[in-house]
N, C-alpha and C positions, 0 to 999 in steps of 0.2 A: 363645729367651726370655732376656732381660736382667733383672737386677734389683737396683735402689739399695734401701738400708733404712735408713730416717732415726730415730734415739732421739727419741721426744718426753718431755714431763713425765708424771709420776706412773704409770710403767710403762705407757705407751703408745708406737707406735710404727707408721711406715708405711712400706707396700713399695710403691717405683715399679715396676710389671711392665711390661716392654715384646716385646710380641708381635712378630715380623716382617712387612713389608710382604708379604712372602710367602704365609707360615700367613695373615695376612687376607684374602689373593685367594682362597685355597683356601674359606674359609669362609664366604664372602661366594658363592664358588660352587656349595656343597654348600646353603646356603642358599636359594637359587635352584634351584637340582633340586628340593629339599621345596615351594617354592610355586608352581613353573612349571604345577601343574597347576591350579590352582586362579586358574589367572589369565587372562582371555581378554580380545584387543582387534579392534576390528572389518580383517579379512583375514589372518587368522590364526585356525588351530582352537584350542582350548583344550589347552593343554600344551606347543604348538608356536611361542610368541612366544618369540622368540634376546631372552637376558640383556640387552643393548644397548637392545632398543627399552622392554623395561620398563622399566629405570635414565632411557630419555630422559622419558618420559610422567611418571613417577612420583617420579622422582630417585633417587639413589644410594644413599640411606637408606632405601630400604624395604628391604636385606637387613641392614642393619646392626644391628639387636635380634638375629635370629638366627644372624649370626655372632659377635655379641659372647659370646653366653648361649654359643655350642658351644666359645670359644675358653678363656675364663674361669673356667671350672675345675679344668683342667688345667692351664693357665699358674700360677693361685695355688697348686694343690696344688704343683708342682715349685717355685715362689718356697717354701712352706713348708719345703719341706726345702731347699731353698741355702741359708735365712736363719741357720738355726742355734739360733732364738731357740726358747724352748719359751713357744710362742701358747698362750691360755687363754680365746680369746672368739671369735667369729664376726667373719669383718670387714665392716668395711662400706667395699662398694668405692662409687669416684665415676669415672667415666667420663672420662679429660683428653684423649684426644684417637683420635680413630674416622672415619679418611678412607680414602676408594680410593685406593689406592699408595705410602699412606703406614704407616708401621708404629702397631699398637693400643698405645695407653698407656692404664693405670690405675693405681689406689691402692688399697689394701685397708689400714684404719687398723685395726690390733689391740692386743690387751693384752697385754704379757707379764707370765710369771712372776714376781708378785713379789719382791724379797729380803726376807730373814726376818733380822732381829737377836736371838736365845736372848737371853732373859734366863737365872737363875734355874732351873735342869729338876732341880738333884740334891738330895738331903736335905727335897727338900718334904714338908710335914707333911699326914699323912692322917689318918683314922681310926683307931684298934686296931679288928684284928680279934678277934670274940666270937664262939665257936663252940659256947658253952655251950645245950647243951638241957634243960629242966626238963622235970619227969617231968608237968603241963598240957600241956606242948604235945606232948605223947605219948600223952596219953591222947585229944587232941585232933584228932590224926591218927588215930587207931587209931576213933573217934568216926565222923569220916568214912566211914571204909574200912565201918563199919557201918552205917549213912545208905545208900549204896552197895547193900548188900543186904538191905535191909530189904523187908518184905513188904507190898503194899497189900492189906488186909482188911476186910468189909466191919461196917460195924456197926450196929448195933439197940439197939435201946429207949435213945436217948439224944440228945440236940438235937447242934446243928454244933459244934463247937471248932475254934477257931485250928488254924491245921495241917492241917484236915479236906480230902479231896479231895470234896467234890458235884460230883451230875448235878441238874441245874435244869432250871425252864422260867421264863423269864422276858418280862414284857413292859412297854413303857417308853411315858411319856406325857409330852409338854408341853404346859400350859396344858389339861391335857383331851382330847389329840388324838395318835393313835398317830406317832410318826417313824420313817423308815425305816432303819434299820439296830438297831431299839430293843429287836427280838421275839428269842426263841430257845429251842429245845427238848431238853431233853434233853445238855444246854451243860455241856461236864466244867471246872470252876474250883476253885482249890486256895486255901481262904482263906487271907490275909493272902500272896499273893505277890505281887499289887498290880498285878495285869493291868488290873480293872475302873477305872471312875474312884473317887477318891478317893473314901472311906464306903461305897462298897457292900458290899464284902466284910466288914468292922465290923459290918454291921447283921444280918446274915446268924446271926453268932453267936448261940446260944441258942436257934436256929431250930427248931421241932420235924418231922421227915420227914412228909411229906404234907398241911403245914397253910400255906395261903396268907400269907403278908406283904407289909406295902410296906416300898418300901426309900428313903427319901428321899436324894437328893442335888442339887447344881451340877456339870453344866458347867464344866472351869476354860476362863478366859478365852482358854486359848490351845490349847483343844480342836480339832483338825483339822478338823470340819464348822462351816463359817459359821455354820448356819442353829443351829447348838445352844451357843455361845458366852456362858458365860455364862449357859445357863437354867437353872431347877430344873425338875426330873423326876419324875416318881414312877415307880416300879418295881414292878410284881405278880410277888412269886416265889414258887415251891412249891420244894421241894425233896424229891426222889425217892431220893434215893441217897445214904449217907454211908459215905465210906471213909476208913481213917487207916492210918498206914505202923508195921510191929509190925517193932522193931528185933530182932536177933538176939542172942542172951545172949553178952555179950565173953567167950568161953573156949578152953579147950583147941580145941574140935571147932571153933571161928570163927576160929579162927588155922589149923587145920588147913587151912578151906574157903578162904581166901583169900591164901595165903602157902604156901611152901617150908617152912614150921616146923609140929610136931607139938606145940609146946606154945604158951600164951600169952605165958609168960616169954623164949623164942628170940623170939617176930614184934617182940615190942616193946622189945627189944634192938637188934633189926636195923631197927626203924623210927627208935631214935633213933643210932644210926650211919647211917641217910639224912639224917636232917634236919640232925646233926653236917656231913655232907660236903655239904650245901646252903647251909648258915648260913656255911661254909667257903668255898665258890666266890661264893655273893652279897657277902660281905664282902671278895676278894680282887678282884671286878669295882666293888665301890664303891669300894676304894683306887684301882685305875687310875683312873676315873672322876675322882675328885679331882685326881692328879695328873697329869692330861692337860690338867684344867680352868684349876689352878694354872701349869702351863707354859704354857698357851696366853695367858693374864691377863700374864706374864711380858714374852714377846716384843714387838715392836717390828715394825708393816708397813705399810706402805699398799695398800691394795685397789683396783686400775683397775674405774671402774664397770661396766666393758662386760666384764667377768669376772663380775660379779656380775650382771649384766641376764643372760648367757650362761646362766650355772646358775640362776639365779631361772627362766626360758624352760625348760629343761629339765625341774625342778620341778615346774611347770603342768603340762608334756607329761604325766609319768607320775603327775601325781593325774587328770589327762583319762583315762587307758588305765586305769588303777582303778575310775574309774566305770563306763566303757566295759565293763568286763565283769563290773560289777552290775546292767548294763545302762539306767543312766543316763548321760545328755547334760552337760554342763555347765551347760548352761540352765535343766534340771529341777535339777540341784542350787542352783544359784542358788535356784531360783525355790523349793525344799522348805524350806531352810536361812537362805534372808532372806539369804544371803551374797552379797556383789558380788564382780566380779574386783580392782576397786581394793584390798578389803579382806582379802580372800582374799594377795595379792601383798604386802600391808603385812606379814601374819602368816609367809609365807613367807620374806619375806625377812630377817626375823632368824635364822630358822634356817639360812636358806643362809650366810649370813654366817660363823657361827658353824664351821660346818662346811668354809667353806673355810678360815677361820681355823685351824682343827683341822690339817686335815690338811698346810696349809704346815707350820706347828709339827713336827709328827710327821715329815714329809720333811726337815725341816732339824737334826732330831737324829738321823734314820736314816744324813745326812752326817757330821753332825759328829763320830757315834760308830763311824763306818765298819763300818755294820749290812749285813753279806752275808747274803744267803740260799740256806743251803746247797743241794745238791742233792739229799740225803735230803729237806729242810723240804720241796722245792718238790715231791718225789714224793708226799710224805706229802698234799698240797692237790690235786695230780691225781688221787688213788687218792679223796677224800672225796667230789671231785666226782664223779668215774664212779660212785664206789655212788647218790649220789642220781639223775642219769640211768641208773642201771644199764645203765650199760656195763663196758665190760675198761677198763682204763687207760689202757693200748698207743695204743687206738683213738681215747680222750678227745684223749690229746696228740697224737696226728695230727692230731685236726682242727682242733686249735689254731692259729692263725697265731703268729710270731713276736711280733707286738705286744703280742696280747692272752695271749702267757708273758711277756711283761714286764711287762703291768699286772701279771698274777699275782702276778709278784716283786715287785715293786712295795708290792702290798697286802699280802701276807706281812712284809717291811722294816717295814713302819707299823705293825701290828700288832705284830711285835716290840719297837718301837720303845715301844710303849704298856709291853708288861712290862716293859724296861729302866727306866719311867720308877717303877712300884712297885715294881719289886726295889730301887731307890734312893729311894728314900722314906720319910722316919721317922714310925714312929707315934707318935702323942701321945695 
């Protein structure tokens, strides 16, 4: 294998690959072994017509697809690595020249890597961080944590209240005539959580246990069944059952039951030294966040499209394998969502943008700041990953190839590259 590599405009570029007349014969005759059976001509049994007389009947190019496909991507992968360049797109190869005895030539037109011009990365202005906790949002939390274990209990002699959980029976009518999904019995709903359609649960209120009502509502417009779009309803409900949630008295013995602390004064100490060390790290990932933003607004690049068509494509792939295992198609989501691929691809592709934008920036001050990644850093990322595979360590980095321990390094450098970028950064 030969190969020229030509610089085109705006980080583009192509590689003339040339195979040998050789490796063609070869392939052109393994080619031929895969379809000699599959091919019969009258004085001759099927599998047994000599290479020669198919090329004479058929011509020379009927192996030539399948020795192109078997030569071609091997030939490009080794052009990838002779060329030096660090490619960032799929190529797209054009076929120049594909004869018996003569040597395979093609082109594979890719993108490289583009250069990054820093603006701008040091003394960027972020937020101040605010790690102040008010004793609301502690009783606020501590609220929660009681929410959490509160009791459902059942209650008497008293109509529904907001909040209340009922057991119903209900049945539903349009224009006078029952619709199918409309009936139900014995149906547990928690007023005001806004399961039902809009006003039924409202109406419910004030309801007395055992005593029929209607429940007037619409259909909104963009209700899931055609056939009820838009219509007004009525609703026959009884209500059987009222239960409401009987929180636990905030004290010693409720601090005891849901915390390390014997009294109320320890839990909620120790709850606002959590939210302290939360308000802490959210306002220390909001500084990065700024000034990753700020740097990246800074720099100076141009983007080859077929880098950005590369990862927009990849994109698609893994929102397809996401659905794929909610066990929706792309067509049912289209077709749930009103979404098109055209539109879907418009929304994605600002974010890919952004993101490969991103991370040039970040690789080009993990350069310019001569960001290594020690060897403790990079243990301390094998050892995170083996507890979440729960594995040994040992065994994670063994099965690692070399490449994918240098993405690792890689995304470690970026990442640090991010806290370099707010440990130098001024708050304002």
């Amino acid at each position: 294998m030969s190969l020229q590599v030509e610089k085109l405009e705006k980080n583009m570029a192509k590689l003339t690959i040339e195979v040998s007349a050789d490796d063609l014969e070869k392939a052109l005759q393994n080619a031929y072994k895969k379809q000699k059976n599959k091919i019969s001509l009258p004085g001759f049994r099927k599998g047994k017509v000599p290479r020669q007389m198919i090329e004479k009947m058929y011509g020379p190019e009927v192996f030539y697809d399948d020795a192109a496909n078997e030569l071609m991507p091997k030939a490009y992968a080794d052009a990838y690595d002779e060329s030096g360049l660090e490619i960032v797109s799929q190529p797209e190869i054009d076929v120049v020249q594909l004869e018996k005895g003569k040597p395979f030539i093609f082109t594979a037109e890719i993108a490289t890597k583009p250069e990054v011009t820093l603006g701008e990365y040091k003394g960027l202005e972020v937020e101040k961080i605010s790690d102040h906790v008010t004793e609301e949002e502690v009783d606020e939390k501590v609220g929660e944590e009681a929410e959490k274990n509160a009791r459902t209990v059942a209650v008497e002699n008293r109509p529904v209240q907001d909040g209340d959980e009922v057991i119903l029976d209900f049945d539903g009518y349009v224009d006078g005539e029952a619709f199918e999904g409309g009936k139900g019995e014995n149906y547990p709903l928690t007023i005001g959580s806004g399961s039902f359609i809009p006003g039924f649960e409202e109406q419910l209120v004030g309801v007395e246990p055992e005593t029929e009502t209607e429940v007037h509502v619409t259909f909104p417009e963009d209700y899931h069944a055609e056939n009820l779009k838009g219509k007004d309803a009525v609703f026959k409900c009884i209500v059987h059952e009222i239960k409401t949630k009987e929180l636990p008295e905030i004290d010693d013995e409720f601090a005891a039951e849901v915390s390390e602390f014997d009294t109320l004064e320890e839990y909620k100490a120790d709850v606002k030294a959590k939210l302290k060390e939360q308000k802490a790290r959210e306002g220390r990932e909001k500084q990065e966040d700024q000034a990753v933003e700020k740097a990246v607004e800074n720099a100076a690049m141009e983007l080859p499209e077929a880098m950005i068509k590369t990862q927009l494509r990849q994109a698609e792939e893994d929102f397809a394998r996401r659905m794929q295992m909610q066990g929706l198609t792309m067509e049912q989501y289209y077709q749930f969502t009103g979404m098109t691929r055209e539109k879907m691809q418009e929304e994605m592709r600002e974010e890919v943008v952004k993101r490969i934008r991103t991370r040039l920036v970040l690789e080009a001050i993990v350069k310019a700041e001569n960001i290594e990644v020690s060897e403790e850093k990079f243990r301390e990322e094998i050892e995170k990953m083996a507890e979440a595979y729960k594995m040994e360590a040992d065994k994670m980095e063994e099965y690692m190839g070399e490449r994918e321990k240098e993405q690792m390094k890689q995304d470690i450098a970026v990442q640090e590259a991010i806290t370099f970028l707010a440990d130098h950064a001024a708050e304002k």
